[in-house]
C-alpha positions as CSV (number, residue, x, y, z in Angstrom):
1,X,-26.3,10.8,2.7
2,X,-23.1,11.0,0.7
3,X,-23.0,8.9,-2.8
4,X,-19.8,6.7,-2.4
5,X,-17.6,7.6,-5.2
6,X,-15.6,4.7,-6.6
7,X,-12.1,5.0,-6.9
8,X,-10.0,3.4,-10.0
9,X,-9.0,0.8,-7.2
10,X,-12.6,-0.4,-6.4
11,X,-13.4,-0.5,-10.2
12,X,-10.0,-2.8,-10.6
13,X,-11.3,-5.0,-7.6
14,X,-14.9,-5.9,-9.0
15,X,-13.4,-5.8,-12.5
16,X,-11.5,-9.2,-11.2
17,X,-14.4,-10.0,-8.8
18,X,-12.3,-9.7,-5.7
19,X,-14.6,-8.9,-2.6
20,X,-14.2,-5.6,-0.5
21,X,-14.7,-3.2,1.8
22,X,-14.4,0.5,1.3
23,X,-13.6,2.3,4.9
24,X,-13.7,6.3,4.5
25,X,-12.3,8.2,6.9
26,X,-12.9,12.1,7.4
27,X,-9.7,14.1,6.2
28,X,-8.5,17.8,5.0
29,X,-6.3,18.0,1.8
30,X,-3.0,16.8,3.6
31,X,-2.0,12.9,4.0
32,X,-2.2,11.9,7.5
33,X,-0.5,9.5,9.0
34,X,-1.4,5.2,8.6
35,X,-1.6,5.2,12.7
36,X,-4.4,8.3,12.3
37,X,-5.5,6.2,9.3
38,X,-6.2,3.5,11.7
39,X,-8.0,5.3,14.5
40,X,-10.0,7.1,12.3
41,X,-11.5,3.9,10.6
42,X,-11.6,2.1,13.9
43,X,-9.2,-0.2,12.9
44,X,-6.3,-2.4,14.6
45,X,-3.1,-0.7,13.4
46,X,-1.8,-4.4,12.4
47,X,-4.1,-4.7,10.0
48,X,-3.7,-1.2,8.0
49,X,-0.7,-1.0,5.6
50,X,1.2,1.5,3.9
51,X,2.6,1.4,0.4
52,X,5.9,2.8,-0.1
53,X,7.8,3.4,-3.4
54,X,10.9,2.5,-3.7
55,X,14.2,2.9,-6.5
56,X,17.0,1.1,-7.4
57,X,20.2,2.1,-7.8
58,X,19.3,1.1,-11.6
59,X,16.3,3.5,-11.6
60,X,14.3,0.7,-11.6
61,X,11.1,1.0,-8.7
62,X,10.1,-1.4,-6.4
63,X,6.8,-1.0,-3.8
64,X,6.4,-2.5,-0.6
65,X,3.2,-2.6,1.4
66,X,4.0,-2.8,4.9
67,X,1.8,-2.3,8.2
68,X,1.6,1.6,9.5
69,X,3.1,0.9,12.7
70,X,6.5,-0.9,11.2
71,X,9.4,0.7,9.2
72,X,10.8,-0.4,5.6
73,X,14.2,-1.9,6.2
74,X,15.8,-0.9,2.7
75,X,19.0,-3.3,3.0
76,X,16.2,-6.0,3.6
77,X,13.9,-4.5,1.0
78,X,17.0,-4.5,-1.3
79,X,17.7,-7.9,-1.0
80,X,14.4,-9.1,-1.4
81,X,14.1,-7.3,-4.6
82,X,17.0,-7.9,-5.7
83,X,19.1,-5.8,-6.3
84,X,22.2,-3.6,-4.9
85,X,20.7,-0.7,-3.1
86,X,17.1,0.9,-3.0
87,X,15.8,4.3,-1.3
88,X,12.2,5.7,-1.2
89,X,11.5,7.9,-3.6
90,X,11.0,11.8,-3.4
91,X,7.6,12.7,-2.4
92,X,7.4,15.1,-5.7
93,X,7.7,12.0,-8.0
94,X,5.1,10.1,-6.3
95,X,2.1,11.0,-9.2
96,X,4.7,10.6,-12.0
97,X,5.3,7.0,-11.1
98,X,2.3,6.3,-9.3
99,X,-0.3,8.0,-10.6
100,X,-1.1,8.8,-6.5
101,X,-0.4,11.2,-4.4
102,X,1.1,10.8,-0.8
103,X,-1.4,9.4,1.0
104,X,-3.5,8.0,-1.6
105,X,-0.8,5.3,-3.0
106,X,-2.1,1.9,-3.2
107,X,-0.3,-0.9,-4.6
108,X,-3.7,-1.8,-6.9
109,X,-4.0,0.2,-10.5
110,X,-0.5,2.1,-10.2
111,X,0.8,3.4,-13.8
112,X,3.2,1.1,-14.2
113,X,2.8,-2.8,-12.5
114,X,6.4,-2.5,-10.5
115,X,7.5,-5.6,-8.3
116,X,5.1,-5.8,-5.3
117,X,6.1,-6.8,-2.2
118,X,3.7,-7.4,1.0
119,X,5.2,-7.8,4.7
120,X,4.8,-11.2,6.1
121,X,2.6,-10.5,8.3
122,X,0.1,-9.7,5.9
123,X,0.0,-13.7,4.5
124,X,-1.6,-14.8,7.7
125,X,-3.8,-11.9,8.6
126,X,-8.0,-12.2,8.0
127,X,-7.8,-9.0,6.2
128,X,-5.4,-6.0,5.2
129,X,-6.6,-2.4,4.4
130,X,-4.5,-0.5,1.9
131,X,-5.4,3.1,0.5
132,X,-8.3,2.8,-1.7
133,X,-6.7,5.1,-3.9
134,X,-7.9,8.7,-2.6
135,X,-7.0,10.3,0.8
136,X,-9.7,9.4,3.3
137,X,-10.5,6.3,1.6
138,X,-8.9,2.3,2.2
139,X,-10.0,-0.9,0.8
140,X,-10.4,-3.9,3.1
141,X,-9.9,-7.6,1.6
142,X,-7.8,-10.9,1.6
143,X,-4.3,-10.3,1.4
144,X,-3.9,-12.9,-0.8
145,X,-6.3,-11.1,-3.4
146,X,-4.1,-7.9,-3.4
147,X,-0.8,-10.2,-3.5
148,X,-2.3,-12.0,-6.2
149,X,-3.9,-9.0,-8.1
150,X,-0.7,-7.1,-7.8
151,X,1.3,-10.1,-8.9
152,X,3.1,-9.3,-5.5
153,X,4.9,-11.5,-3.0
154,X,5.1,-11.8,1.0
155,X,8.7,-11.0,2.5
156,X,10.1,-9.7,5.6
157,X,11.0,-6.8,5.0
158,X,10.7,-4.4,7.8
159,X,13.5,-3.4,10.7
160,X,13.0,-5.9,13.5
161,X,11.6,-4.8,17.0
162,X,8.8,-2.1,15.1
């Protein structure tokens, strides 16, 4: 059997003693999407979450953790945040401001602490997985752990009808 190896993520997590779960899921060296994400860890699709990177028209960056199967609305993102205008970031930049790569982004132990923002529908769910860090591994736990350790809040922020 395989030694688990613990991500920055899971060290963050028991460093402020918040329970969870790490789910791997098997995976080549390319980011797949969060709905493969899901099926390959057995898991309802409205419980896995994505974290997207977003900039202002200030340069400042914003990140919003939304479920897989729903798509960031960037007026509503923008107005949540704040500010005039936001758009995702290029996928080139992702390590610089993360410290991630595409599909290993997760809103917990980024460089920088930006402004984190979880979809509503996170507040009343059980459990949320977010990427654990590493491609082929996600963290299960409370969403109000990983709002709270992120210094995040909820808001609806995804197009309506996803």
């Amino acid at each position: 059997m395989k030694k688990e190896v613990k991500t920055n993520v899971m060290r963050i997590l028991e460093k402020e003693k918040i329970p969870y779960q790490a789910r791997f899921y098997p995976h080549g060296k390319e980011a797949v999407d969060g709905l493969t994400v899901a099926r390959l860890t057995g898991q309802d699709p409205a419980f896995v979450f994505k974290t997207l990177v977003t900039v202002s028209n200030k340069r400042d960056y914003y990140v919003f953790v939304i479920p897989v199967e729903k798509e960031l609305d960037l007026k509503k993102a923008a107005r949540t945040a704040g500010v005039k205008s936001l758009e995702m970031i290029h996928v080139k930049e992702i390590n610089k401001i993360t410290g991630y790569i595409r599909g290993g982004c997760s809103p917990v132990g980024m460089k920088k602490a930006y402004p984190t923002f979880y979809h509503i529908t996170a507040k009343d769910n059980p459990r949320i997985l977010v990427s654990g860090g590493r491609i082929g591994t996600q963290i299960e736990c409370l969403p109000q752990d990983l709002c709270r350790i992120t210094h995040g809040s909820f808001a609806d922020v995804c197009k309506a009808g996803l």
